[in-house]
N, C-alpha and C positions, 0 to 999 in steps of 0.2 A: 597376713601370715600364711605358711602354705600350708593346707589342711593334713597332712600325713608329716610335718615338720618334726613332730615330738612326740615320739612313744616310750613307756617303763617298756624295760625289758621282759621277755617271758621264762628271766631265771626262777628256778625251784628252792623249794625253800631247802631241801637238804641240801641244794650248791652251795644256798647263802651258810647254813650252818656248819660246810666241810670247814676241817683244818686247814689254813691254807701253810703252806709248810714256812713261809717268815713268822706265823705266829708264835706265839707262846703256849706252850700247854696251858691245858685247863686247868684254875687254881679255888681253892676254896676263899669263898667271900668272906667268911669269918675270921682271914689272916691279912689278905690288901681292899676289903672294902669294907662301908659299913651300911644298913638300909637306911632309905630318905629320910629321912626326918620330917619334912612339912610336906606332907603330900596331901590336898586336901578332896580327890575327887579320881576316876578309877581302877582295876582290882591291885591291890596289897599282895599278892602272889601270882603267880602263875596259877591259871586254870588248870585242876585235877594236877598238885602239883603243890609242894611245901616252898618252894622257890620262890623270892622277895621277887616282882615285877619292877621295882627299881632300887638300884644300889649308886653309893655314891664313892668314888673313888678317893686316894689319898692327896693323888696331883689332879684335883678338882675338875675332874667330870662325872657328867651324868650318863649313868646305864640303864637300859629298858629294854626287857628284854623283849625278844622276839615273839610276840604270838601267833599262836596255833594257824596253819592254813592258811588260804588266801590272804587275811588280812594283817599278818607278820610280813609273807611276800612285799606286799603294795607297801605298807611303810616303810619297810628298809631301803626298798627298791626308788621311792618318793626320794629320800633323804641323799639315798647315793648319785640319781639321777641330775637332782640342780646343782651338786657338788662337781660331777664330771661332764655334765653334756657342755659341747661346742658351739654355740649360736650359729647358724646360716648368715643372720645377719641382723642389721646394728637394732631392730625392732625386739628380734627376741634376744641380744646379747642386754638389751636393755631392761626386758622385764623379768627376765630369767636372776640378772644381776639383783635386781628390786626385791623381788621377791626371795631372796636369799637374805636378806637384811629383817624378814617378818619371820623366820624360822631357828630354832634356836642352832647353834654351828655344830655340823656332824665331823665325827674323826676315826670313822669307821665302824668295827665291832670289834669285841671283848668277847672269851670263852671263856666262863666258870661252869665248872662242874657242867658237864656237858650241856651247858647251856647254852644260846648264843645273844648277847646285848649289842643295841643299838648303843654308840659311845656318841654323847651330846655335852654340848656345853652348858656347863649348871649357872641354870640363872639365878642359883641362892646365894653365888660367893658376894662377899661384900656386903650383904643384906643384914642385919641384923633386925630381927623382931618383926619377921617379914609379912607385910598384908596382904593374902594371896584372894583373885579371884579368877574361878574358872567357870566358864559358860558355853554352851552347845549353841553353834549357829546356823541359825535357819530353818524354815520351817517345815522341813523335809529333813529328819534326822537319821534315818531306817536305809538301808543298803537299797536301792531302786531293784535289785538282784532276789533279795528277800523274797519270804512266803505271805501270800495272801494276806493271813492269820498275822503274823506279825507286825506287817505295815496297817494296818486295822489298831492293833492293838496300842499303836505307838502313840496315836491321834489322841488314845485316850489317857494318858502318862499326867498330858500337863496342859491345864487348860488354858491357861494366859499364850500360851506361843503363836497362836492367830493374832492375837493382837501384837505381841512384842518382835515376833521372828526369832526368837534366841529363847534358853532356859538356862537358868542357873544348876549347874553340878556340884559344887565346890565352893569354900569360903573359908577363909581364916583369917579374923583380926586382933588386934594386941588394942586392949583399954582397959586403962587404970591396971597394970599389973595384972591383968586376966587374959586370957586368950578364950574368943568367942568363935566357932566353927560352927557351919553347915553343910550337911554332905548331901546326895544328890538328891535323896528320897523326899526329905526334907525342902529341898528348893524345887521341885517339880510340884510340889503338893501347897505352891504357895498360892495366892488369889493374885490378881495385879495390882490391887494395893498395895498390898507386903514386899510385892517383887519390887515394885518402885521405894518403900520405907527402906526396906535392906538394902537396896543400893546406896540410897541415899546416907545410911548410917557407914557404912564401909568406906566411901570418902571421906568423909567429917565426923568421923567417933574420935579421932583424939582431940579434933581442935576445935570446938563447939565455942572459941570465943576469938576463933585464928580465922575468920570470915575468905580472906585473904588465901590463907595457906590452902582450904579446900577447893577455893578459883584453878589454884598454880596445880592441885593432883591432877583434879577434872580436867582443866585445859591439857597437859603432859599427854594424859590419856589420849584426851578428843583427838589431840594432833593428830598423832600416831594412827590412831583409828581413821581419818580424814584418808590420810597417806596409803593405809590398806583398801579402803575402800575405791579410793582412784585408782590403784593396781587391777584389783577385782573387773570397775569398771573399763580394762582395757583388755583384760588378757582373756585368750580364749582356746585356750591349750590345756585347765585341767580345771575339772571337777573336785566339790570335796564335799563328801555326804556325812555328818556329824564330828566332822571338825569341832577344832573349840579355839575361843582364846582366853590367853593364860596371862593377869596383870598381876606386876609382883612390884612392892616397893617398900623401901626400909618404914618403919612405926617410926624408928628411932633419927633417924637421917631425917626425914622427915622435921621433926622436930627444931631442927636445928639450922632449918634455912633463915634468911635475914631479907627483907624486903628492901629495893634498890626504892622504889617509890610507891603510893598508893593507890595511884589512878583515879586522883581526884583533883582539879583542875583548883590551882589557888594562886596568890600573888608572889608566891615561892617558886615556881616553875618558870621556864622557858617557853617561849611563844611555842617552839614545836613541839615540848609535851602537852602543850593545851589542846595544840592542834589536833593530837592524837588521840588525845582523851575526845576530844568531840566526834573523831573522827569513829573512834570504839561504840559511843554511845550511839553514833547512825545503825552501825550493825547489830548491836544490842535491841535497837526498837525495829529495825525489819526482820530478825529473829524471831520476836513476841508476836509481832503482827503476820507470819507465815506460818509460825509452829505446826500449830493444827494440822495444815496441810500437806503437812510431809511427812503423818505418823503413817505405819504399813498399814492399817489396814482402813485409813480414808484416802490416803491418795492413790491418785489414779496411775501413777507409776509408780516401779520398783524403785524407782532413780532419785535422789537428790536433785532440787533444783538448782543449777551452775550456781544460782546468785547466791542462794542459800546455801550452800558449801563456800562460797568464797568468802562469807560473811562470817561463817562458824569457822572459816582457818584465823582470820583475822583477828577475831574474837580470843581464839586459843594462842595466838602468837601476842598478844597484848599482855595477856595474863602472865605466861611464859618470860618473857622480858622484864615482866616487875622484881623479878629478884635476881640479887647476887649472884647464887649457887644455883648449879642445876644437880638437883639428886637423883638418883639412878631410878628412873620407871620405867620397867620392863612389860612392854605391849606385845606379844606373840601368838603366831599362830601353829598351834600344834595339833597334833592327833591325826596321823593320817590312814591310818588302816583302810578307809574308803577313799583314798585318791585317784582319780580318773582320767587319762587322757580323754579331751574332747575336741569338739572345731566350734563349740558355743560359748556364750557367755555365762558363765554359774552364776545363775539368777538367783537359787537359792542362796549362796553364800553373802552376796548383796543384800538380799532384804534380809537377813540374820544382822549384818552390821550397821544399816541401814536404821534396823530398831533399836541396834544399840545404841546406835550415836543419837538419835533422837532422847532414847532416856536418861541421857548424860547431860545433854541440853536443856532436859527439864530438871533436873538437880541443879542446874548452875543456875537458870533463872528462877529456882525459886532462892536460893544465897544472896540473892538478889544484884544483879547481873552493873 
């Protein structure tokens, strides 16, 4: 790819916030919007400022508003960039393409009350009882820009993130008629035991006798995750320093899937689902017998090994096809207030998903695989 191929622009934030004269006046959100509802990770207003940081519209989208400074710039600028740039050629019309498929869909901005929103497409329609979790990835979370004092200080936020790459910010799940949340303070403050039990419980809290149903989340996930991560590992046009991803999927939909078969090999099946089932349990036992070596902070690379990625897509596409219905799970990558043009590879963002997909891995083989 050419090294000066893809740069944000160096528009101002008061460009982005002028009226541009097709718009609409500025209207009060208390008459065509209403504030989010499930927001589980950060700020509920605008900084030095009574203004809701996200509102949700009537014709279902999502608004965020523009923050302060630089880092309002760079996310608008992020969002509006992979929506209009033109590829030179079929390498970046490809990943630029991809990459637009991990971001939730922009449709410009929105003026209320002299404000200016980021207009997104809300990944809550259709959701009912929705499990949301949101996580910081990578284990450089701090603006490389930052002051001394703060990059210092950040090391010492959350201790588990040497060993996982990622932190938990955010958490909302629906059990038994209750709704269970975690906000950031709370999930930065956890040990790595707890970071592994509350993962673990966020998958399989409704279905603690659906063995099955918690395979087909995990898997949904993993894929997804797989598919980002190979992106990651090719592109090398932008940075992202405290990114996050955001998984959201119905409690209730959920519920309600129906299993096409069970992935157990009997005199009921077809030679080729036998086959497949034998052929899942090869990858199931080079999984168990690699694990280890692919967590961040024993191995000796940031990278997956081919085999073991090809083995963990496998794995998640077996599960995936055991059912009927496929319900809606939403895997994304949001937050860009530190996005970066570069001509490297974002290491950090790799070993961020890199630990996530390994702790997804140990939840599924302990459900027992």
């Amino acid at each position: 790819m050419n090294d000066n191929s893809i740069h944000l622009s160096n528009q101002t934030l008061s460009e982005i916030c002028a009226c541009k004269k097709n718009e609409s006046k500025p209207r009060k959100y208390q008459c065509d919007f209403v504030p989010m509802k499930h927001q589980v990770a950060g700020h509920k207003i605008k900084r030095n400022t009574k203004q809701p940081a996200f509102l949700l519209t009537k014709c279902g989208k999502l608004l965020k508003v523009i923050q302060s400074y630089e880092r309002g710039i760079r996310e608008h600028q992020f969002y509006k960039f992979i929506n209009e740039y033109v590829a030179k050629n079929k390498e970046e019309k490809y990943l630029i393409k991809k990459l637009k498929t991990f971001v939730p869909g922009y449709y410009g901005t929105e003026r209320i009350q002299n404000y200016t929103y980021i207009k997104l497409e809300n990944l809550f329609t259709n959701i009912e009882e929705p499990n949301i979790l949101d996580l910081k990835i990578g284990p450089l979370l701090v603006d490389p820009k930052a002051n001394i004092y703060k990059i210092k200080r950040s090391r010492y936020k959350c201790d588990y993130l040497a060993y996982t790459g990622f932190q938990l910010i955010g958490m909302q799940m629906y059990a038994n008629d209750n709704v269970v949340k975690l906000d950031s303070k709370t999930g930065r403050a956890l040990s790595l035991t707890k970071v592994n039990q509350v993962l673990s419980q966020f998958f399989s809290i409704h279905h603690q006798q659906k063995i099955s149903i918690n395979k087909f989340i995990l898997s949904s996930v993993l894929s997804k995750l797989l598919d980002l991560y190979a992106w990651f590992s090719e592109q090398n046009f932008f940075s992202f320093v405290s990114a996050s991803i955001l998984i959201i999927f119905s409690s209730k939909q959920i519920s309600t899937i129906t299993e096409n078969f069970n992935g157990k090999a009997s005199n009921g099946y077809t030679s080729h689902q036998i086959s497949t089932y034998s052929n899942h349990q090869k990858n199931v036992s080079y999984i168990l017998e690699n694990f280890e070596n692919q967590s961040v902070h024993k191995s000796s690379t940031v990278y997956l090994n081919p085999k073991y990625f090809e083995s963990l897509s496998n794995i998640a596409q077996y599960y995936i096809q055991s059912f009927v219905q496929t319900p809606i799970v939403h895997v994304k990558l949001i937050d860009f207030a530190h996005a970066y043009h570069t001509n490297n590879l974002d290491i950090n963002s790799i070993i961020g998903i890199k630990g996530f997909i390994n702790s997804l891995v140990s939840i599924l083989l302990d459900i027992n695989c």
